[in-house]
N, C-alpha and C positions, 0 to 999 in steps of 0.2 A: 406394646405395639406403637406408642404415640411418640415413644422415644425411639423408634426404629425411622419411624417416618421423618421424624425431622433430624434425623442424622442422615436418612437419605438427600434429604432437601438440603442439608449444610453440604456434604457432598457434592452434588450438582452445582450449585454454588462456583465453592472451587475450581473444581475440573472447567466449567463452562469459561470462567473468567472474563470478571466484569467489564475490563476493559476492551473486551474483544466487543463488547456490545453495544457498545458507544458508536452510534451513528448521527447524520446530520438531522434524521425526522427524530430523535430522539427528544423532546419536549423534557421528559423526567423519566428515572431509570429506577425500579424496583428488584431488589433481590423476592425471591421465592421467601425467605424468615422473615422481610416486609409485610410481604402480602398475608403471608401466615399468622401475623402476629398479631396485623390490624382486623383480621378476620374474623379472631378468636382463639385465645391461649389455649384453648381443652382441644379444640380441633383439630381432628387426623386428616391427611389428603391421603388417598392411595391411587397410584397410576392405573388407565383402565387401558389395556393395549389391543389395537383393531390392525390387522394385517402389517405388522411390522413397526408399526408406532404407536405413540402415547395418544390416546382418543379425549382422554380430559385427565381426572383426578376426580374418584368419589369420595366425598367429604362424610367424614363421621364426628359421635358426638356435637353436632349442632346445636345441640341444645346449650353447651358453652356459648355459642354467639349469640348476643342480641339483636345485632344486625340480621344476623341470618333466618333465625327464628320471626321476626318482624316482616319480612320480605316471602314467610313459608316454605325456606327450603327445611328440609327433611335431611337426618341420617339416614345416606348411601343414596344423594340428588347426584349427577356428574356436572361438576364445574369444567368448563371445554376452553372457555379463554378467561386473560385477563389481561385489561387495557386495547382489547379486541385481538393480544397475541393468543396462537391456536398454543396450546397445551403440549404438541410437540415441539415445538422452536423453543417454548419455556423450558422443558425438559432438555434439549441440548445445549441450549445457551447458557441455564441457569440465572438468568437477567430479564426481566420484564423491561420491554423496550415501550413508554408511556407515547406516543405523538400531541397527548392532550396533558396539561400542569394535575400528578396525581401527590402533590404536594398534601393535599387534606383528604381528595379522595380519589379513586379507582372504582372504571366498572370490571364488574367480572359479571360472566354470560353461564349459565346452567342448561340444560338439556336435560328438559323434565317433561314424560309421557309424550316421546317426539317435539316436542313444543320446545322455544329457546327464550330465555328468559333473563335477560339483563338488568342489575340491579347496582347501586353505589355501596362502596363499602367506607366507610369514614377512615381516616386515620387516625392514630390518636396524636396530641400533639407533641413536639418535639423540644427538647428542652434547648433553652441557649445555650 
């Protein structure tokens, strides 16, 4: 399954095309296998769909992340944005559009027992 999901995630990728997502507020620009990666390698997203579109991604095997597990999200929490983009613009664009530098890190927001919960995700560092 966790290989179905990030072929889905390379996919959208793709198709979205990076360069379509290049705007002026764009500070720093993350693909979807960025976010995925700095999140946690073991971690599945699966899309949650509410009247026609993408309403987050719930996250499984969390307990791969240490970030995640540190902050208390739980396998099958709904991640709703990241970088404050809604989860459906991520799913069409395939391009996390940053407004703020998420060079080392990204917030991403959760939607846990109606409650909304934003948290930093590290990046790991990047080689020269």
């Amino acid at each position: 399954m966790n290989t179905l999901i990030r072929t889905m995630m390379v996919f959208v990728v793709t198709a979205g095309g990076i360069a379509a997502a290049q705007d002026s507020s764009c500070q720093t620009t993350l693909t979807v296998k960025e976010a995925m990666t700095a999140i946690g390698e073991g971690v599945a997203a699966q899309p949650v769909f509410a009247a026609g579109h993408v309403k987050g991604y719930r996250l499984y095997n969390t307990r791969y992340s240490g970030q995640l597990t540190s902050h208390g999200i739980n396998s099958g929490d709904l991640m709703t944005h990241m970088c404050g983009v809604p989860a459906n613009d991520i799913q069409s664009r395939g391009v996390i559009c940053c407004s703020t530098d998420a060079s080392k890190e990204f917030e991403v927001t959760f939607q846990i027992a109606g409650e909304f919960r934003k948290i930093l995700i590290q990046r790991p560092p990047t080689s020269p």
